[in-house]
C-alpha positions as CSV (number, residue, x, y, z in Angstrom):
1,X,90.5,79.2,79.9
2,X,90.7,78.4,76.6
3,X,89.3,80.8,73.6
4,X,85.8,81.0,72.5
5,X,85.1,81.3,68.4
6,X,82.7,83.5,67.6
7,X,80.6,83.9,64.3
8,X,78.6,87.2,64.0
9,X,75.3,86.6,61.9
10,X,75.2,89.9,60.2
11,X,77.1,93.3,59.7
12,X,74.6,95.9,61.4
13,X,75.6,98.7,62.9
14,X,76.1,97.6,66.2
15,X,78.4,94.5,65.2
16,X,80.5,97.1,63.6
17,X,80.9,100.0,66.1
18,X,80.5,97.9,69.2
19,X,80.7,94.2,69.3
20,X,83.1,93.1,66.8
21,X,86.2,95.6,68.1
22,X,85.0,94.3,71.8
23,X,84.5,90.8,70.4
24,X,88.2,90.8,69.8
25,X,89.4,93.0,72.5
26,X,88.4,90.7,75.0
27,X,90.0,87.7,76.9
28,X,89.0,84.5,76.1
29,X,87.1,85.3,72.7
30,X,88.4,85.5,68.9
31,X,86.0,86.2,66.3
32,X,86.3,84.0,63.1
33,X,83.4,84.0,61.2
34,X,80.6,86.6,59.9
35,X,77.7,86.2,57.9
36,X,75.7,87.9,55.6
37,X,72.8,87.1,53.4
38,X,74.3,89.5,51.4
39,X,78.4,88.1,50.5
40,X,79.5,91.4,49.7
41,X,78.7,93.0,52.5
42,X,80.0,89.9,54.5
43,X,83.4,89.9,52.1
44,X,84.0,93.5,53.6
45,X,83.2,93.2,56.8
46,X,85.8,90.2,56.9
47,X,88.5,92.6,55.6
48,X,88.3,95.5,57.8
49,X,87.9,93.5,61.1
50,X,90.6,90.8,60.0
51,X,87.9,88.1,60.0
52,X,89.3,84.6,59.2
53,X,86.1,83.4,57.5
54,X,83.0,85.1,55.6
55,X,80.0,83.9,54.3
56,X,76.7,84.4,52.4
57,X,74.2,82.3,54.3
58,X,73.6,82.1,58.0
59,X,73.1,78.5,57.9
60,X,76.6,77.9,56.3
61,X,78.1,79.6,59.4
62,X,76.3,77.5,61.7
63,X,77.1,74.4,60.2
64,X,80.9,75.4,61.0
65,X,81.3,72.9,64.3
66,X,84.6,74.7,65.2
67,X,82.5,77.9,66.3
68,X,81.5,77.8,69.3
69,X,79.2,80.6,69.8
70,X,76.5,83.4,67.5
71,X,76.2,87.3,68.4
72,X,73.0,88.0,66.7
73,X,72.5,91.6,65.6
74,X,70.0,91.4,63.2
75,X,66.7,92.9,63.0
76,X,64.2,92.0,65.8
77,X,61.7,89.8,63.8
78,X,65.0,87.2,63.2
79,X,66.2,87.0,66.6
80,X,64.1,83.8,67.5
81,X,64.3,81.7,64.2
82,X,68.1,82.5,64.3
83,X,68.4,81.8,68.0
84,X,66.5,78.1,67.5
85,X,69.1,77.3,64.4
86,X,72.1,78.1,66.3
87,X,70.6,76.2,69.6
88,X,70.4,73.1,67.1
89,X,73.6,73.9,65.8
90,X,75.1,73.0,69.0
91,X,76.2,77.4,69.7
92,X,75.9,79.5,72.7
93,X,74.0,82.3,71.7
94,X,74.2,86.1,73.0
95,X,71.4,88.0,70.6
96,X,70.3,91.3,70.8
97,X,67.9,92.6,72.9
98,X,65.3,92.0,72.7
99,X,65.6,88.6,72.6
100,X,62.0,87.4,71.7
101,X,59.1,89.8,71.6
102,X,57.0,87.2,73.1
103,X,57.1,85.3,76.5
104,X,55.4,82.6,74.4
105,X,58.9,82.7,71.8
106,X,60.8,83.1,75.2
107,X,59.8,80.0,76.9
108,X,60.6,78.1,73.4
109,X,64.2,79.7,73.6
110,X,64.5,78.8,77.0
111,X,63.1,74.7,76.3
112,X,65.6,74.7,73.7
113,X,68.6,75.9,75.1
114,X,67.9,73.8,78.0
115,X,67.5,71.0,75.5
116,X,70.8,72.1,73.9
117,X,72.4,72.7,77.0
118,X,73.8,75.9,75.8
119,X,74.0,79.2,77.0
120,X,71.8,82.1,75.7
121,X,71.9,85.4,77.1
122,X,70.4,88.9,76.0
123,X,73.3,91.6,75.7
124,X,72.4,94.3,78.1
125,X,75.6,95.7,78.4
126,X,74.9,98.0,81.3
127,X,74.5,95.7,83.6
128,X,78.6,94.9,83.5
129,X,79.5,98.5,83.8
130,X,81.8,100.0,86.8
131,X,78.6,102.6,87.2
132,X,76.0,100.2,87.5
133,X,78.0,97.3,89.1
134,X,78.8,100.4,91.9
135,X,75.1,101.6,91.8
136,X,73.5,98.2,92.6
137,X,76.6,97.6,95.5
138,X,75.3,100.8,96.8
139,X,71.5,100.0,97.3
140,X,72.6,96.6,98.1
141,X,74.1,97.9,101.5
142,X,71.8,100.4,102.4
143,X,73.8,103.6,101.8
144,X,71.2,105.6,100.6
145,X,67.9,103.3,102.3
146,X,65.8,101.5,100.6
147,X,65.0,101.6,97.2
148,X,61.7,103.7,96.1
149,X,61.9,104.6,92.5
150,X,63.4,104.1,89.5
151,X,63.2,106.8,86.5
152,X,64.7,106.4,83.0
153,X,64.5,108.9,80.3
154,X,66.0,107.4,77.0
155,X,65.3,109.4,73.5
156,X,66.8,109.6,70.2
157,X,65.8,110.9,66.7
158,X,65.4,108.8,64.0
159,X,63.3,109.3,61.1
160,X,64.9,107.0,58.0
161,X,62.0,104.7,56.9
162,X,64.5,102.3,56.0
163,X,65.5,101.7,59.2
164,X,64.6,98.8,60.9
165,X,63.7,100.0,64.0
166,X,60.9,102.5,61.7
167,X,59.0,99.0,60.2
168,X,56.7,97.8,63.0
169,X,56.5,94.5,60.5
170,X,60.0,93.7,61.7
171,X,59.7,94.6,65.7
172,X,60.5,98.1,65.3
173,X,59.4,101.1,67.6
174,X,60.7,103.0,70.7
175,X,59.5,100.1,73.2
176,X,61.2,97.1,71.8
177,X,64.3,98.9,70.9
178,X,65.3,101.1,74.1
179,X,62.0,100.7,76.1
180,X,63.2,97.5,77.3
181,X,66.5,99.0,78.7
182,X,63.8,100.6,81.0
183,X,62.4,97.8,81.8
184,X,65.6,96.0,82.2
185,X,66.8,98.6,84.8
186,X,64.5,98.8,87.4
187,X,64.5,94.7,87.4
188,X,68.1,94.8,87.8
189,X,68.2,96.9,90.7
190,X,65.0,96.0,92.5
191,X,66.3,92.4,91.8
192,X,63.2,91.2,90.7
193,X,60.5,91.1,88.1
194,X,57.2,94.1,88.1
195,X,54.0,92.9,89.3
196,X,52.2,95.2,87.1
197,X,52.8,97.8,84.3
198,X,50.9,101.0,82.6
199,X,51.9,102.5,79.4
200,X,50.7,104.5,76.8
201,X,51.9,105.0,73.2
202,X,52.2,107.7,70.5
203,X,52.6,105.9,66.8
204,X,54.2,107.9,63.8
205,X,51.0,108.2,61.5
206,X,53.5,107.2,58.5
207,X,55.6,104.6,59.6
208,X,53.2,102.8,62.0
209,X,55.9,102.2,65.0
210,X,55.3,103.7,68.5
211,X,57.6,106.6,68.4
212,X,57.2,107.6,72.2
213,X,56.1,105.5,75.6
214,X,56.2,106.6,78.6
215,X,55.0,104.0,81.3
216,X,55.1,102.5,85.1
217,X,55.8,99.7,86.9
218,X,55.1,98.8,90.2
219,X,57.3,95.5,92.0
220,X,56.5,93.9,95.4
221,X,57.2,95.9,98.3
222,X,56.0,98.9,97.0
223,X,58.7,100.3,94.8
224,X,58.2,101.6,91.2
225,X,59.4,102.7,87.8
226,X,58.2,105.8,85.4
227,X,59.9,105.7,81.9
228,X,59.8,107.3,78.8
229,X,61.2,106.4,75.9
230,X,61.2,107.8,72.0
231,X,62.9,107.6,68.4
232,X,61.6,110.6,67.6
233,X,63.2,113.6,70.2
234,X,66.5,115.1,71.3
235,X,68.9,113.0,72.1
236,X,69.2,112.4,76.3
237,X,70.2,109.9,78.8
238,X,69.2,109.9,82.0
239,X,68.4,107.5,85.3
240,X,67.6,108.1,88.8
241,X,67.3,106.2,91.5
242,X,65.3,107.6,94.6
243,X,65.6,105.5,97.8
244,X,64.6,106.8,101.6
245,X,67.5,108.6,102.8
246,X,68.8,109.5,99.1
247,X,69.0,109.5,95.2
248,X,71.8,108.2,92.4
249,X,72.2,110.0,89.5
250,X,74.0,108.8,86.7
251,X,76.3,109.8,84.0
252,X,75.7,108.5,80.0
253,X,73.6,105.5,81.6
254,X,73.1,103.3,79.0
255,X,75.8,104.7,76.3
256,X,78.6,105.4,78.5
257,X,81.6,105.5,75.8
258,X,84.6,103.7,76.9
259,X,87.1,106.3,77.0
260,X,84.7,108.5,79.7
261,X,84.9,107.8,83.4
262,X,81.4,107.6,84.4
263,X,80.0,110.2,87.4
264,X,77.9,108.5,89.9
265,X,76.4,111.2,92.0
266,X,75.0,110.4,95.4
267,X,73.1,113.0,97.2
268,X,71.5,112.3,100.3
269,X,68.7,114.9,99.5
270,X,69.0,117.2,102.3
271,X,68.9,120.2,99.7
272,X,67.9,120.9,96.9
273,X,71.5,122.4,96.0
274,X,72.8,119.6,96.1
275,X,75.7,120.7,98.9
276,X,76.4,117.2,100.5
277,X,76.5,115.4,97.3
278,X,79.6,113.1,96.5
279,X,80.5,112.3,93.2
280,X,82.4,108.6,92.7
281,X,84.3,108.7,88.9
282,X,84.1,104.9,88.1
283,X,87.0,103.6,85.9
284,X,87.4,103.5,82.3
285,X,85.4,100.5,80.8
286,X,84.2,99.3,77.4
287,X,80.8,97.6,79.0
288,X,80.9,95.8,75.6
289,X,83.9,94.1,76.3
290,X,83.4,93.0,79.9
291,X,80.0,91.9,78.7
292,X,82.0,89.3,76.4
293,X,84.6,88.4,78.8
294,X,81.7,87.2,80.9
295,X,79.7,85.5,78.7
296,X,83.0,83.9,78.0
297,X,83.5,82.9,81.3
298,X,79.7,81.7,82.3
299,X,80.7,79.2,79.0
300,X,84.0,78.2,80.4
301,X,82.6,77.4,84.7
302,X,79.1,78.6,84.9
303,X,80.2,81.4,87.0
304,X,79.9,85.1,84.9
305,X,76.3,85.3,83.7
306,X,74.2,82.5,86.2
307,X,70.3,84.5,85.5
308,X,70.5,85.1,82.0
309,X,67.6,82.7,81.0
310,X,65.6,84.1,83.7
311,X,66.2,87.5,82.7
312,X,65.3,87.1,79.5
313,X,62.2,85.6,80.2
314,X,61.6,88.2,82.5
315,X,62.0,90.8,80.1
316,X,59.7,89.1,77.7
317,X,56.9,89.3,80.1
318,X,57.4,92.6,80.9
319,X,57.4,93.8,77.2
320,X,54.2,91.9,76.6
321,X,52.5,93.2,79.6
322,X,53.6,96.7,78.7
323,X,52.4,96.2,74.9
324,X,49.0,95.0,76.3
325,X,48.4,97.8,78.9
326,X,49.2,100.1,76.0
327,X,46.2,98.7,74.4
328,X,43.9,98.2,76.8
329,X,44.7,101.8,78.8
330,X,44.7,100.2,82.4
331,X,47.4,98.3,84.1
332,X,48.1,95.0,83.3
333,X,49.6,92.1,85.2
334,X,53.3,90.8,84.3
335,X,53.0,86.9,83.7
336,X,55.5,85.3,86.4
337,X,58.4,83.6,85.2
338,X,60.9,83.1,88.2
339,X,61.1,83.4,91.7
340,X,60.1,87.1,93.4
341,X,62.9,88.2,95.6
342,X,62.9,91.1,97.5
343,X,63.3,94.6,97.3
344,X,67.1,95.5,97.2
């Protein structure tokens, strides 16, 4: 297989701690070029990740035909605009989630990556973890019955007003940023989109953003999520999944740092003690990484990422239903956008 060339269209946070050093850890990928509207900032970043190239305009890296693909880390309003360019470009795209804060912007991404014929994917890096890879064989065979529930509890504090995920003019607030790895996780393991969703919203009286959601979902066949989510609390990670004949229990869910070994816990919930419950360590991984290597490879034979389009357009209508049931108090249908399978 040969190497993918990445550019990186803007030195946030995440590009730093996260994709870049997994960008370049990984087989099959080389990062040579970054981006910044601001040179300095993309002069430096250049340096201390040994960047070939650096430049001062995101539309000067795109009109580099060597690269071959964008990771987009910039603030959420951007992620579509940027998406389109690079499509045109001729680039595979992997931009952060989420992707488009509209199924309407979703379906244009979609038209034009099909138009393109490039791959665009949204980076939920969970779903190529040891943990959740060994979670979703699990309900997949039955070993715990069939899947009931899912419930995700995913906080932070943050109170800079500079930050973009404070500025609801940009796509900031607790919903878009980590309510859609909520959203994102009961899809994965129920293997299909929610029929319906509730939610309701507590906004920061200064900045503007929803700083806490909680919310439900319910899917075909009668299972459902319960979420809350806020940029505003202690920081805490958790997930369950409750099935018929047992529960998972996860360890650092959506954050899990590379050099842990993840604790899946399965308990068959014949006590509340816990006395039967086995714990399976999962091996070292940086999901980051494995997340490239198979974007790489889904490039390369069409074999490591075959949904993506589909789950981002699923995620899309999910975030729109759950911003309109927010609104309106009641719950609120999910828009269709690919085929309903059934309940793992």
């Amino acid at each position: 297989m040969t190497n993918l060339s990445w550019g990186i269209l803007g030195t946030a946070g995440i590009a730093r701690k996260a994709m870049s050093p997994a960008l370049t850890a990984a087989e099959s990928c080389r990062v040579t070029a970054i981006a910044s509207r601001d040179g300095a900032r993309a002069q430096a970043f250049a340096r201390d990740f040994d960047v070939p190239r650096h430049f001062a305009s995101y539309e000067a890296l795109l009109a580099v035909p060597e690269i071959d693909a964008v990771y987009i880390p910039l603030p959420n309003h951007l992620h579509v605009p940027l998406t389109l360019k690079a499509l045109a470009a001729g680039k595979h795209v992997l931009c952060e989630k989420p992707l488009a804060l509209t199924l309407a912007d979703a379906r244009r991404i979609a038209e034009a990556a099909r138009h393109a014929d490039r791959f665009v994917a949204e980076p939920f890096m969970t779903r190529h973890h040891p943990q959740w890879r060994r979670a979703q064989a699990l309900v997949r065979s039955g070993r715990i019955g069939r899947l009931t529930a899912v419930q995700a509890l995913f906080s932070y504090a943050n109170h800079d007003p500079a930050n973009a995920r404070n500025q609801p003019e940009i796509g900031g607030g607790a919903l878009y940023d980590i309510g859609c790895y909520a959203l994102d996780t009961a899809r994965f393991f129920f293997d299909q989109s929610p029929e319906a969703v509730s939610a309701t919203m507590e906004r920061d009286p200064d900045f503007g953003t929803d700083r806490m959601i909680s919310g439900a979902a319910r899917f075909a066949g009668g299972g459902q999520l319960t979420f809350t989510v806020s940029t505003q609390s202690a920081l805490v990670q958790q997930l369950t999944l409750l099935s018929t004949e047992g529960y998972l229990a996860f360890d650092s869910p959506f954050n899990c740092p590379g050099d842990h070994s993840a604790r899946l816990a399965i308990d068959p919930g014949t006590d509340l003690l816990g006395s039967r419950r086995e714990i399976q360590i999962t091996p070292l991984a940086d999901q980051y990484r494995l997340q490239a290597e198979a974007f790489a490879r889904h490039v390369h034979d069409r074999t490591g990422w075959s949904a993506a389009i589909d789950e981002m357009l699923g995620n899309a209508a999910a975030l729109e239903a759950c911003t309109r049931a927010a609104r309106s108090g009641s719950w609120e249908p999910v828009a269709e956008t690919e085929p309903r399978a059934g309940v793992a």
